[in-house]
N, C-alpha and C positions, 0 to 999 in steps of 0.2 A: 834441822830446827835452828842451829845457829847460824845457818847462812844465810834463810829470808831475814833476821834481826839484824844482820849486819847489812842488807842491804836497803833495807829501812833508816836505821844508825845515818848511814853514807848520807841519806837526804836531806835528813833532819839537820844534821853537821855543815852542810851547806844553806839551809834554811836559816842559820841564827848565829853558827859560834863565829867570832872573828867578821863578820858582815857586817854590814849598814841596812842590812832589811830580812825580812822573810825570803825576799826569792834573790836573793845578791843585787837589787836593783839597779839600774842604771843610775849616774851620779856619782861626783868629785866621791874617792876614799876620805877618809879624814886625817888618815897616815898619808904617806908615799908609797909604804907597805907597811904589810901587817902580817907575822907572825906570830901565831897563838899556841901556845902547851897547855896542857891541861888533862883534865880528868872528869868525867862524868858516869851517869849512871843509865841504860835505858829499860821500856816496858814497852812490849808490843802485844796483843791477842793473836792467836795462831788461827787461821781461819781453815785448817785442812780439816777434814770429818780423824777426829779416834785420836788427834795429835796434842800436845801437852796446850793447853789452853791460854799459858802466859806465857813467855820468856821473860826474861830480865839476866840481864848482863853489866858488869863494870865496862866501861869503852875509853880509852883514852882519846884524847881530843887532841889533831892536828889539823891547823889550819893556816894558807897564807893567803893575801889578797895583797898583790902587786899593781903598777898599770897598766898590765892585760894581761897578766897569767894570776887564775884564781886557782889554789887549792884544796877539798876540802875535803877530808877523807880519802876515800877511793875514787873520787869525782874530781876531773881537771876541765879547766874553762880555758880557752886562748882569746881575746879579742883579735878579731883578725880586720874591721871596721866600726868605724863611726864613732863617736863621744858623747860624751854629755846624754843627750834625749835620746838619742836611739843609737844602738850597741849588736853586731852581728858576733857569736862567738863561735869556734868549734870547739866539740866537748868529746869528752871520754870520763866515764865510767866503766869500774871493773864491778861487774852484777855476779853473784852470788848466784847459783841453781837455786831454782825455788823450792823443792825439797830432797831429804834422801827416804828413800823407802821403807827404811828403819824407822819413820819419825812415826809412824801408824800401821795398825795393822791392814786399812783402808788404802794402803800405800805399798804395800810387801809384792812385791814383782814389777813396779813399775817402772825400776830404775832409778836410779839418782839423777837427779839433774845435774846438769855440767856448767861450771863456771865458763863464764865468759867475760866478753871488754866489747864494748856497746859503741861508738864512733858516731859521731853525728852534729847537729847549727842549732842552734839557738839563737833567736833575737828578740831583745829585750827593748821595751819603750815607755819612759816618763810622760804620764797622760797629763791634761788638765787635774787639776784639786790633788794633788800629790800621789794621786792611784800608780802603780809599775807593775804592767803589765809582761808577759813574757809569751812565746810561742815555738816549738821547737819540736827536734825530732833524731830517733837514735836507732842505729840498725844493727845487728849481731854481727860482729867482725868475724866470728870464727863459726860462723850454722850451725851453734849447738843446738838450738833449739828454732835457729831460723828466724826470719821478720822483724821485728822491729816495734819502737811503742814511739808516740807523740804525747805532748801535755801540751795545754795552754792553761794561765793561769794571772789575777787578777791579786795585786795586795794592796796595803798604807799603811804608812809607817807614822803611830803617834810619839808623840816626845814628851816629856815631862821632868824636869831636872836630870835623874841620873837613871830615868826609868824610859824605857823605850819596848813600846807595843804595836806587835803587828800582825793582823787578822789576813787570810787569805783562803783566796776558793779555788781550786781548779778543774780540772775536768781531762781525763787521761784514754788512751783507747791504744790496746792492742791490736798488730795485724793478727789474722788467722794463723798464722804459721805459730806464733808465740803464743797466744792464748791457748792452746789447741796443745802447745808443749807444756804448761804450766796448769791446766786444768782441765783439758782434756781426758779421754778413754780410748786410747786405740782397741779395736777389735780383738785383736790378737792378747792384748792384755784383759781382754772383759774377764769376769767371772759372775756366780750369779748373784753377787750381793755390789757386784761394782758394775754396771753394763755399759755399753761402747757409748761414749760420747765426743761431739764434736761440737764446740762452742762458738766458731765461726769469731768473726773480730770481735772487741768486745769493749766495751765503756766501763768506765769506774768515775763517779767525785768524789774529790778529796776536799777538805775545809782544816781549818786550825792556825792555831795564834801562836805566836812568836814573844814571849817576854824575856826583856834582858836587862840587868840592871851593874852599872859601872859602880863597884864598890867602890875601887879606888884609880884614878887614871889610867892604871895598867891591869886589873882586875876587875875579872867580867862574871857576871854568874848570868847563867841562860838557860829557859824553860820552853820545851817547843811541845804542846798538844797537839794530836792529828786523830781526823777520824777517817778512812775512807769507804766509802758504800759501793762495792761492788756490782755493775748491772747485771740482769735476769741471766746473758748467756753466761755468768761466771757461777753466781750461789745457785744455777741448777744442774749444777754439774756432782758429780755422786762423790766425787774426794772432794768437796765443800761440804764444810754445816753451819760457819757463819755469815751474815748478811751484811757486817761492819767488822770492819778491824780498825782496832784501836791502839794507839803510839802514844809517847809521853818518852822526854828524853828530857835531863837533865843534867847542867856540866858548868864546872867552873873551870877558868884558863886565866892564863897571865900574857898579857896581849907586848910584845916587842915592838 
């Protein structure tokens, strides 16, 4: 249970705290760098069938944004080209197993998932009207669960004195190997109220805004909403029973 909230958390922490946008968009820092502490609070919905239905966690908040090494949470960015408008990164993420078997009874013999460290490019580009686009892709370094997932994703960033808001949509897709670890039914584990399922790759969109507001030049407070809608081969899978899962992360830090 607390491992998909933390690997939720990771996103979100890079969506808003210490950034200059929703999705760390291309574009001058407004430091040199930027180092953030802090503290927050998160809320996810749990989308496995029989599993506690909220989580909510304290999370401390670390964040740095350099001129090409970005930190944020469990999530590391390197620019390895390009400036200003368009930006290539390599990235790593350390991902959370999506559950342990204990989290449901819907769950009991399936194993626990195994943490992993995800490797993989990102490249980001400043459109026309202020839109920052992003498109990218991460593969399982160690085959815990095998394949790999992509995003691409669309945001803009408004400004307003000490207030700054940012709506964004994406659109995400599992390989087979990985949806198949995370929502899957091997055979061998069927039983009769769980039966063997195989999800083949599989689509999700995600949407949600980004508000952050500078209390004081060094003091940020930040609210990231998130909904994502899983596609058909996920919610008709027999260890799902919700159709949307829902985030809400809040945290205040003291930006260096």
């Amino acid at each position: 249970m607390l491992k998909r909230f933390f690997a939720v958390v990771t996103l979100m922490s890079l969506a808003g705290v210490g950034s200059n946008s929703a999705t760390a968009a291309p574009g001058p820092p407004e430091r040199t760098s930027r180092l953030a502490l802090g503290a927050g609070v998160g809320l996810r919905t749990n989308p496995y069938r029989g599993a506690d239905s909220v989580v909510v966690q304290p999370i401390p908040v670390i964040t740095y944004r350099g001129e090409r090494l970005e930190i944020a949470g469990l999530r590391v960015r390197l620019r390895v080209a390009g400036r200003e408008n368009l930006r290539l990164f390599a990235t790593a993420v350390y991902r959370f197993g999506a559950y342990d078997e204990d989290d449901s009874d819907f769950l009991e013999g399936m194993d626990d998932r195994e943490d992993t460290v995800f490797f993989g490019v990102e490249a980001q580009a400043r459109l026309p009207h202020g839109i920052d686009a992003q498109i990218g892709y991460e593969h399982d370094l160690f085959g815990h669960g095998g394949g790999g997932r992509a995003r691409t994703g669309v945001s803009k960033t408004f400004r307003t004195g000490r207030l700054r808001c940012t709506p964004r949509l994406g659109l995400n897709w599992r390989t087979t190997s990985l949806a198949d670890y995370e929502f899957g039914v091997p055979s061998a584990k069927a039983t009769p109220t769980r039966p063997a399922y195989d999800p083949g790759d599989a689509l999700s969109a995600e949407a949600g805004v980004n508000l952050g507001i500078k209390v004081t030049p060094d003091w940020q407070f930040t609210l990231n909403l998130g909904i994502e809608l899983p596609g058909k081969d996920i919610t008709d899978s027999p260890i799902v029973e919700d159709n949307a899962v829902l985030s809400l992360f809040a945290a205040g830090s003291y930006v260096f």
